[in-house]
N, C-alpha and C positions, 0 to 999 in steps of 0.2 A: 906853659908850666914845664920845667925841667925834670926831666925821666931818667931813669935809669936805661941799660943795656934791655932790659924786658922790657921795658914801657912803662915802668912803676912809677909815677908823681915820689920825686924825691919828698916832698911834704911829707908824705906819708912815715918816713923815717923818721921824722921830728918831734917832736913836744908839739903837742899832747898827744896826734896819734900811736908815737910810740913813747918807751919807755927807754931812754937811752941811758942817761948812766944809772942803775940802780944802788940805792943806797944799803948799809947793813941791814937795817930794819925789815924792809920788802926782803932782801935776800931770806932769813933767816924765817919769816913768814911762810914763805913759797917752799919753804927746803918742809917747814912743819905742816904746809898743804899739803904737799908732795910725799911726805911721811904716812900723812893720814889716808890720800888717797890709794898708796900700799898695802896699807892693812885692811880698807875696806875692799881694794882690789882680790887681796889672799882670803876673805873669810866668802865674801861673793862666789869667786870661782868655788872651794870648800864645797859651801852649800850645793850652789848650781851642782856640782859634779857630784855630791851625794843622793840628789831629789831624782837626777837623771839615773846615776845606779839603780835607784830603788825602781825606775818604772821600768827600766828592762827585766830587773831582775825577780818582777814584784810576786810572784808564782811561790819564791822563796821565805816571801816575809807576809804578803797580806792573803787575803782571803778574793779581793776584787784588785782590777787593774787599779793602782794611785791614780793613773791620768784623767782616771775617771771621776775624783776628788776637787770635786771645782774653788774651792776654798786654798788647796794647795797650787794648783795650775794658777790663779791668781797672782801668788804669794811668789810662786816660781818668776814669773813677768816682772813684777816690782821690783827681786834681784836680780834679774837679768837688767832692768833699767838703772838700776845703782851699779851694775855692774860698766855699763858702756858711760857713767857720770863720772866713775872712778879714772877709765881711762884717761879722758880729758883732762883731768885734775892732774896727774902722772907728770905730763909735758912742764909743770910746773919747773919739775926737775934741769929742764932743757931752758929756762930762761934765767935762771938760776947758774948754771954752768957758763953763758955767755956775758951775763950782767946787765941783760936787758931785753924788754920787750919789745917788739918791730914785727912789723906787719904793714902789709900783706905777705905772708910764709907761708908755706906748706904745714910748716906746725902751729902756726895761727889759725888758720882754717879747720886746720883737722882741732883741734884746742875747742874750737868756737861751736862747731859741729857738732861735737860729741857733748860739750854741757847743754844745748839747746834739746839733742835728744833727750837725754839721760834726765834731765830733768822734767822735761814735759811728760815722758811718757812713763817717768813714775808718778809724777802726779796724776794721768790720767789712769793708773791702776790703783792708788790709793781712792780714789773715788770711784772706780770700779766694785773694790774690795764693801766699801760703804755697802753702795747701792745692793750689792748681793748679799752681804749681813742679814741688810733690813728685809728684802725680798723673802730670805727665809725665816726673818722671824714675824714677818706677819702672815704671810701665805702660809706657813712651813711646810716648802718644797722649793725645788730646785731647776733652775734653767733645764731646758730639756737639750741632750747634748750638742744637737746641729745647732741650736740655737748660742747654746753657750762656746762653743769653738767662733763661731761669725763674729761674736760679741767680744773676743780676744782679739781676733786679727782686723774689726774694725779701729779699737783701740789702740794697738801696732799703725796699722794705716793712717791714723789720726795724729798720731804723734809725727810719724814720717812725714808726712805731709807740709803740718807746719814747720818743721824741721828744713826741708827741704826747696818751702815757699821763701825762706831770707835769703839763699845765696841765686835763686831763680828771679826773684822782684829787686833785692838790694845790688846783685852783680858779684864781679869777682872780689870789689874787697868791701865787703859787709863784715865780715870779720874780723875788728880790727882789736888795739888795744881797750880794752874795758875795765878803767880800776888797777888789777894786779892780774889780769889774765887777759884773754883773746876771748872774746863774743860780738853779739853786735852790734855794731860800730855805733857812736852816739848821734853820729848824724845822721842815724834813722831809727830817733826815739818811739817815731809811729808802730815801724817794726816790731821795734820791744813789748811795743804796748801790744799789739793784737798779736802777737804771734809767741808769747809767751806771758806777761803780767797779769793777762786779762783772768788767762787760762790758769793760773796759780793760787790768784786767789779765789773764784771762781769754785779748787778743789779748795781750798785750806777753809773757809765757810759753809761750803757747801756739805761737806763731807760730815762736819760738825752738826751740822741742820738733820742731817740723814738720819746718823745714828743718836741724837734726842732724839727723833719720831719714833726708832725704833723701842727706844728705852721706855719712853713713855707707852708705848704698847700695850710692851709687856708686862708692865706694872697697873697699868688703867683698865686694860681692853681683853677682851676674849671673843675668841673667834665662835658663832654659833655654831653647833654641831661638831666643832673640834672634838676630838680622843685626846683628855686630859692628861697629860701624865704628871704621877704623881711627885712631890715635894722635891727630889734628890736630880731629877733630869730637870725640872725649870729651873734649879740653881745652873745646872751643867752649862742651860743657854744663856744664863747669863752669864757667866764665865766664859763663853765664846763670842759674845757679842763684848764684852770688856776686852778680849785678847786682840778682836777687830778692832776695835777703838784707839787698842797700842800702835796701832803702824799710822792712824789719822795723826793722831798728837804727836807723835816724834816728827812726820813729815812736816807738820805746820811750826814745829820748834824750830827745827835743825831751816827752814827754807826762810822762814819770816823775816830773821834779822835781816838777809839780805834782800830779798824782795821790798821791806822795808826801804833801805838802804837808794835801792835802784828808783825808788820812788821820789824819794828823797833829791835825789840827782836831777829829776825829770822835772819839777819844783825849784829847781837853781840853788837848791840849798847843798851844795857839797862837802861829801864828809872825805874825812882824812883815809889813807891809803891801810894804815892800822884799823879801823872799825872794818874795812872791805876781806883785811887778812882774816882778822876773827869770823867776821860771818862767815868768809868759805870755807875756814877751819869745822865749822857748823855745818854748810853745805856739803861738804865731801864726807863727813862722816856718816851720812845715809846710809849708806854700803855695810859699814860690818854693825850700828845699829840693828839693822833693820834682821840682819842675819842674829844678830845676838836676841830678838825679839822672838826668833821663829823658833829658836832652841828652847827658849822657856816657855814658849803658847802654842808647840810641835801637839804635845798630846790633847790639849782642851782642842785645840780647832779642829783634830782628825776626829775624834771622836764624837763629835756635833757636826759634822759634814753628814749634808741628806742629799745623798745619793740615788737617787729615785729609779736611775735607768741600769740599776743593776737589779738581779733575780735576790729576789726575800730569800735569809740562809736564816729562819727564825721557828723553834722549835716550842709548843705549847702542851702546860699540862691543861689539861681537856676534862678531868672529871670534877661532877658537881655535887653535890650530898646523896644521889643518891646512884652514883656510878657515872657510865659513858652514856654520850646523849647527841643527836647527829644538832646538827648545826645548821639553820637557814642562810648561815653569808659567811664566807672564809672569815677567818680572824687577820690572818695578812693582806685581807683586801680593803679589812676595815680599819689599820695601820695605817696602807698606802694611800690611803684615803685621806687620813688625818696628816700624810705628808711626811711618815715615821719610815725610810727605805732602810736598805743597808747602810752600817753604819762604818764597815771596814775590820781591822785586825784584832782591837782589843775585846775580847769577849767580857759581855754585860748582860746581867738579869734587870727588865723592868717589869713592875707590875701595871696590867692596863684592864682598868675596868670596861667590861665588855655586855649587855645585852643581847638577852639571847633567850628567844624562846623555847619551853624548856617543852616536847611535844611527849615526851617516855616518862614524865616524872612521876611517882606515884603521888595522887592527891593533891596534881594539880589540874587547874582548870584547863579549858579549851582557850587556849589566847592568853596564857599567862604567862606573864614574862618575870624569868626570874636572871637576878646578877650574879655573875661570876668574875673572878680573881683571877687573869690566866698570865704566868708569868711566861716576859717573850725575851727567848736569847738571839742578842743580838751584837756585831763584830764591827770595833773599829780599827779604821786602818792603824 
């Protein structure tokens, strides 16, 4: 077979592996991926560099360290993974300027690279995100921190991994032309399949399944011995389990058509180079989505984050009909119990019915338990 000066199989330059002469259509496609991928790339960073301010600076704004916010550090990871999807998408630019696609490149690789990351390993935080929704609305309480830091950089580790395993198993050009971009290569559909399809929709159902279970919960199910709180905080969790819900459904929108698509391909049924622009038009929009999602569901999510491994800052009025009366069991122990920690910077009154034997009361019995209202203030970030 005929090489080039590197060693490159000239095949490689040709129909189908590459895209040599590109027509208006693809161009003008690529210039609108390449568009999109900008502005998910500018609202990405945005965020990232705003969520980073706040944890350095956070002494200024909250009451507890943000990092300590597992719901945000989450949220953080996802745009960090739209954010290196973005990248990949950029290069568009670069095939666009030449009037064609060819590979094996340096900007093929790195192109192929960065969607395999960016993609994987926001899917595998949007189904992280699930998983610790529902965590906290059926247990309510929260990873305890060593455990939840492991559970981040497993998920990093995971994604790297398969990221990693297609140019280590398929070789140096696994990343070739795919469609209207660099990923990879069709001559190893196996690759596709386990090392990212499987793993897609896996989250895009999965994720779906999760949060029913959760929903139905909470609407069916109550936990025995749970500390009720009353009418105004179980709208609040629902209103945080809905906000979670927003980053599953935009992820399985914006990913579907083209996962569809690739599916499609792998079946012999191939579709036109127009239905592959639109999807990644979808695909790449992740980025300032997902950023546009956190702006609007910023205050429900911080404020329903149960932060358990930070010090209760929750102050109670304490008297009962008939004055001050000591107390057989903290009132904050019997909160952290029901899984109620700090809640961060927004200051909130709930009311939490408590039991309490009352031993000073005048005219009451030995062992009689009387209720009380004790309203508990409590701080989200």
């Amino acid at each position: 077979m005929a090489t080039n000066a590197d060693g490159v199989p000239l095949a490689y330059y040709e129909a189908p592996n590459s895209l040599v002469d590109m027509n208006s259509q693809t161009s003008q496609g690529l210039l609108a991926i390449g568009s999109l991928a900008v502005i998910s790339l500018l609202f990405t960073s945005a965020l990232l560099s705003f969520i980073s301010w706040r944890m350095i600076s956070w002494r200024s704004h909250y009451t507890s360290f943000i990092g300590r916010n597992q719901s945000v550090v989450l949220i953080y990871q996802l745009i960090l993974a739209d954010f290196l999807q973005a990248l990949g998408f950029i290069i568009s630019f670069h095939w666009t300027s030449q009037g064609s696609i060819t590979g094996p490149s340096g900007a093929c690789f790195a192109q192929g690279w960065l969607i395999q990351l960016g993609d994987v390993s926001s899917s595998f935080f949007v189904l992280a995100i699930a998983c610790h929704t529902t965590y906290q609305i059926i247990l309510s309480r929260s990873l305890s921190y060593k455990s939840f830091v492991i559970s981040v950089l497993g998920v990093w580790g995971a994604a790297l991994l398969l990221s990693s395993l297609a140019p280590i198993i398929g070789g140096r050009y696994i990343f070739m032309r795919a469609g209207v971009w660099c990923w990879i290569s069709s001559n190893h559909e196996d690759l596709r399949l386990v090392l990212h399809y499987l793993w897609i929709f896996i989250v895009q159902f999965g994720s779906i399944l999760i949060y029913t279970a959760g929903f139905l919960y909470l609407f069916r199910n109550k936990r025995p011995g749970a500390i009720m709180i009353q009418g105004a905080s179980v709208e609040a969790l629902n209103k945080a389990a809905r906000s979670m819900l927003a980053y599953a459904l935009a992820y399985t929108i914006l990913t579907l058509p083209l996962a569809a698509g690739r599916m499609a391909s792998m079946s012999n049924n191939s579709l036109s180079d127009a239905y592959y622009l639109f999807a990644g038009g979808l695909f790449t929009s992740a980025g300032w989505v997902d950023t546009v999602l956190y702006a609007f569901t910023r205050r429900t999510i911080l404020f329903n984050e149960l932060d358990l491994m930070g010090h209760h800052q929750q102050d109670f009025d304490n008297r009962g009909a008939t004055g001050n009366f000591p107390r057989q069991g903290s009132t904050d122990d019997m909160l952290a119990e029901g899984g109620y920690g700090r809640f961060g910077g927004i200051k909130t009154e709930r009311t939490v019915k408590v039991e309490l034997d009352d031993l000073e009361s005048q005219g009451s019995q030995d062992g009689e338990t009387s209720k009380y209202h004790h309203s508990a203030t409590a701080y989200a970030t």
